[in-house]
C-alpha positions in Angstrom: 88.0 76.8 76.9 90.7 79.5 76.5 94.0 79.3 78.6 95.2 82.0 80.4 98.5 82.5 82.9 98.0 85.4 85.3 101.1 86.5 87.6 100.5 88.3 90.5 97.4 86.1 90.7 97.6 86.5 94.7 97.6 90.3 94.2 95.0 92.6 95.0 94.0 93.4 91.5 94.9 90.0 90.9 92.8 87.8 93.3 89.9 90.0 91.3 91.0 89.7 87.9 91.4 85.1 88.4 88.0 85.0 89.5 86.4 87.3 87.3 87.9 85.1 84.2 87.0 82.0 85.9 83.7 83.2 86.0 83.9 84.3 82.2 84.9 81.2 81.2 88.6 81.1 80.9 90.8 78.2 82.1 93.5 80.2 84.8 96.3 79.3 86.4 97.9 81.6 88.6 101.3 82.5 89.7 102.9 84.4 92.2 105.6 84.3 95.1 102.5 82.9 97.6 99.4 80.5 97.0 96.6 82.0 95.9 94.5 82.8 99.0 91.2 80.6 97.2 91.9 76.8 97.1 89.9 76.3 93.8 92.0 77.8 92.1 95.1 76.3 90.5 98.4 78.2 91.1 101.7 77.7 91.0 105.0 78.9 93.0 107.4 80.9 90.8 109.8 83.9 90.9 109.4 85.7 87.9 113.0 86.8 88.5 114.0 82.7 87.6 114.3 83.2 83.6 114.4 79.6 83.6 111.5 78.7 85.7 109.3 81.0 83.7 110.2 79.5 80.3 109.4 76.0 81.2 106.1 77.4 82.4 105.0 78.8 79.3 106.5 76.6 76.9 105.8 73.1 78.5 102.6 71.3 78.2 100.8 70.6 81.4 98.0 69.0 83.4 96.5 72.5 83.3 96.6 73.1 79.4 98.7 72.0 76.2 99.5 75.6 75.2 98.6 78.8 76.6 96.5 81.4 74.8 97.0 84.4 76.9 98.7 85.8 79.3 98.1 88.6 81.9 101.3 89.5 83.5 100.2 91.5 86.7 103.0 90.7 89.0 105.0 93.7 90.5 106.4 95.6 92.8 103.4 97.7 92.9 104.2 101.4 93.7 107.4 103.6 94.1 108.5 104.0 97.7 107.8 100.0 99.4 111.6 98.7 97.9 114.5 100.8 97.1 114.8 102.1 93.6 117.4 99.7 92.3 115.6 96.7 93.7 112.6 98.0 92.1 113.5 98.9 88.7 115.3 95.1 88.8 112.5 93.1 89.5 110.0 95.4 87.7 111.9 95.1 84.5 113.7 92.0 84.4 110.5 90.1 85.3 108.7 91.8 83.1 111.4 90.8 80.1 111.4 87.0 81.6 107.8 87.1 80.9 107.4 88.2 77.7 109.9 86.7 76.3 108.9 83.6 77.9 105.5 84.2 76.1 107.2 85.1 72.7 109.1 81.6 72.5 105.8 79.7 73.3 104.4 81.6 70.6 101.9 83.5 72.6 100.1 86.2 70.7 98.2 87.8 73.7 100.0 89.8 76.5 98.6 91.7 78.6 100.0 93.9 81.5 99.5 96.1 84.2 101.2 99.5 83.3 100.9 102.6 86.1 99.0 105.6 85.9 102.2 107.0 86.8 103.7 107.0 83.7 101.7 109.9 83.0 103.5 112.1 85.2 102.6 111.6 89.1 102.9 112.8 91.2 101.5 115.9 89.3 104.4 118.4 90.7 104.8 119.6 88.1 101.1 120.2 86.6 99.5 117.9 83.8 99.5 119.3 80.6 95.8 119.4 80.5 93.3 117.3 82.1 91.7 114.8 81.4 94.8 113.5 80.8 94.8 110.8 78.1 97.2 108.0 76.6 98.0 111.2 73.5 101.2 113.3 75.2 104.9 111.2 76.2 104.6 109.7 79.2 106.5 111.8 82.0 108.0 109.3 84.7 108.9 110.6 87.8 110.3 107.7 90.0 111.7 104.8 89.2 108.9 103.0 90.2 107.6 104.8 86.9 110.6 104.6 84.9 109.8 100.4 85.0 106.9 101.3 83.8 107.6 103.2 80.4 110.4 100.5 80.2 108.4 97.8 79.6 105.6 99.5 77.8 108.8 100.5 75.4 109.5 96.5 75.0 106.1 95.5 74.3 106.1 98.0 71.4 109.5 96.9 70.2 108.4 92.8 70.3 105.1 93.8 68.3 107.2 95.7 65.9 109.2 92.5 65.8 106.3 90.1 65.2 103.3 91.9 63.3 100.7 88.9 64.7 101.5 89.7 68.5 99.0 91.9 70.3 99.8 93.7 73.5 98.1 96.0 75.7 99.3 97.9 78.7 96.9 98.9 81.2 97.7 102.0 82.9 95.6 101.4 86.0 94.7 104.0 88.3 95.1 103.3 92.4 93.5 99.9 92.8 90.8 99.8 95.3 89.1 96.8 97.0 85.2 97.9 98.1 86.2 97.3 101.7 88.5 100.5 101.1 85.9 102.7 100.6 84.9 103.8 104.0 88.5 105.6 104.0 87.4 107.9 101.9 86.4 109.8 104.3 89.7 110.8 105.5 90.9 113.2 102.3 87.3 114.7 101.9 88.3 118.1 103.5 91.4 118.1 101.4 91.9 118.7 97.7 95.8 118.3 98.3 96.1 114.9 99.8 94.7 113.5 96.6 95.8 115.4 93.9 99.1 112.8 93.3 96.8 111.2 90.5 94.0 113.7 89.8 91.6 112.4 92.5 91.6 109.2 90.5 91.1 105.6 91.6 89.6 102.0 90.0 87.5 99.4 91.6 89.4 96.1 91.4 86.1 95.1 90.3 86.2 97.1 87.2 89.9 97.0 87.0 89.2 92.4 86.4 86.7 94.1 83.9 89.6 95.6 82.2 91.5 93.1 82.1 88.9 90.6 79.9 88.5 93.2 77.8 91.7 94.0 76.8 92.1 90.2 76.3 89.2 90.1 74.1 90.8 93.2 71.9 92.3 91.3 68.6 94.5 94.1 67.0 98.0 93.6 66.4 100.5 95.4 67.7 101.1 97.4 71.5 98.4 99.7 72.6 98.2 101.4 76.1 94.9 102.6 77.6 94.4 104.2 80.6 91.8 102.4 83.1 90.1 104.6 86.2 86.5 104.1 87.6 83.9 106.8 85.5 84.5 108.8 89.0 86.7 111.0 91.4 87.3 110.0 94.5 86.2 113.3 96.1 82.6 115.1 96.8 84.5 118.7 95.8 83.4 119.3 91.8 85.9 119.2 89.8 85.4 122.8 89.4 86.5 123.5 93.0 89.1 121.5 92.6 91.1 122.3 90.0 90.4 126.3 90.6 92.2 125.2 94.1 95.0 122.7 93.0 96.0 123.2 88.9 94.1 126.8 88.6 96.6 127.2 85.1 96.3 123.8 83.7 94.0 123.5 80.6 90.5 122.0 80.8 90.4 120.3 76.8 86.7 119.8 77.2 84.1 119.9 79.1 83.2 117.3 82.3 80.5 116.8 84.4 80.8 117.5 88.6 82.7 114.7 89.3 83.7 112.8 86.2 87.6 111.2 86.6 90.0 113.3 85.3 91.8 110.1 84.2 90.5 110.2 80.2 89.5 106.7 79.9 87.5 107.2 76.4 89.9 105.4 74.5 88.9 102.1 76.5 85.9 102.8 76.2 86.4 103.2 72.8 88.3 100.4 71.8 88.3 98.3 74.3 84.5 98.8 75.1 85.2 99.3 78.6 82.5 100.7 81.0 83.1 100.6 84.4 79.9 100.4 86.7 81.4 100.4 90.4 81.3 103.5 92.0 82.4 104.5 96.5 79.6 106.7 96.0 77.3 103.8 95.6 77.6 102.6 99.0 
């Protein structure tokens, strides 16, 4: 059985991503500021900010496991606006660093990482450069929030440029959403506007744990981001209506169906053979 070490494992993408490899297989622990909310599974109290903490984790042998093979580092302050900038960027990035390298001195050659659909430019003031949008332009922060973001996704690449074995992969999530969410949906439907921060975007946690697996699952060395959003839009306007309404100049590269996400997620699909399958509209 595989080891694996999730932060954020409390989370809300998180609590979804422990028991979905759990239920593939894997041997989790989880970490994060609080207990994880399920008693069955084993977790264990640690700030991420505690450089010294996090390296006896991952380089001691425990009741859990002798030596980790993965680890999924989810833990964050998770969008720009809930802590002030500086207190953001700070635990953002300097957990982020504590974790990896953490994982690179107990030889861990799987990482991976929740990155932001932000780093592609939300929230879209100024337009995309086309739509979908993919992982092929530089990525455009636009808060700090961000700015962590493209940080760490720059010191994945560096450590994989430093050790040619080491494989990881940021995920550049779209807005998380737990099923019970979906009945709010209802409240942007008359709206193009109040949506339009991410492209009318979101992912199901369920597909976002799905993500996750896969990624772990994906063997080739070196750092690779992907973009992860559910097949969908979160809207019932066609993506024809709203894109004549909200980005009328912005370039359409090729051709989608009525309500396809505008959030390119082919290259996971690609490489990563991710396929989402939950969909609001379902319900």
């Amino acid at each position: 059985m595989r080891s694996v070490l999730v932060t954020g494992g409390s989370g809300k993408l998180g609590k979804f991503v422990v028991r979905h490899l759990m239920e593939s297989g894997w041997n989790v622990t989880s970490i994060d500021r609080v207990p994880h909310p399920d008693s069955r599974v084993w977790s264990t109290i640690v700030d991420l900010l505690d450089s010294g903490s996090v390296m006896d984790l991952m380089t001691g042998a425990n009741e859990r496991h002798s030596k980790l093979d993965a680890v999924v580092h989810l833990a964050a302050i998770p969008a720009p606006g809930l802590q002030s900038d500086k207190a953001t960027i700070n635990n953002n990035l300097n957990s982020t660093l504590n974790v990896f390298m953490a994982a690179r001195n107990a030889g861990i050659k799987k990482v991976v990482f929740a990155s932001s659909e932000t780093v592609l430019g939300l929230p879209f003031d100024t337009p995309p450069p086309y739509v979908p949008v993919d992982e092929e332009y530089e990525p455009r922060p636009e808060s700090f929030y961000s700015l962590s973001k493209v940080l760490e996704e720059r010191l994945a690449k560096e450590l994989c440029r430093w050790d040619h074995e080491l494989s990881m992969v940021g995920l550049r999530f779209s807005n998380v959403i737990d099923p019970i969410e979906y009945p709010s949906f209802e409240d942007f439907q008359d709206d193009a506007i109040k949506r339009k921060w991410n492209l009318w975007g979101y992912i199901d946690a369920r597909d976002g744990a799905l993500a996750v697996e896969k990624a772990l699952d994906y063997e080739t060395p070196g750092f690779e981001p992907f973009i992860i959003a559910s097949p969908d839009s979160v809207m019932r306007m066609t993506n024809t209506q709203l894109l004549q309404e909200v980005f009328p100049e912005v370039a359409l590269r090729r051709q989608v169906s009525e309500h396809e996400t505008l959030l390119g997620i082919e290259k996971a699909k690609r490489l990563l053979g991710f396929n989402p399958s939950n969909s609001w509209r379902d319900l």
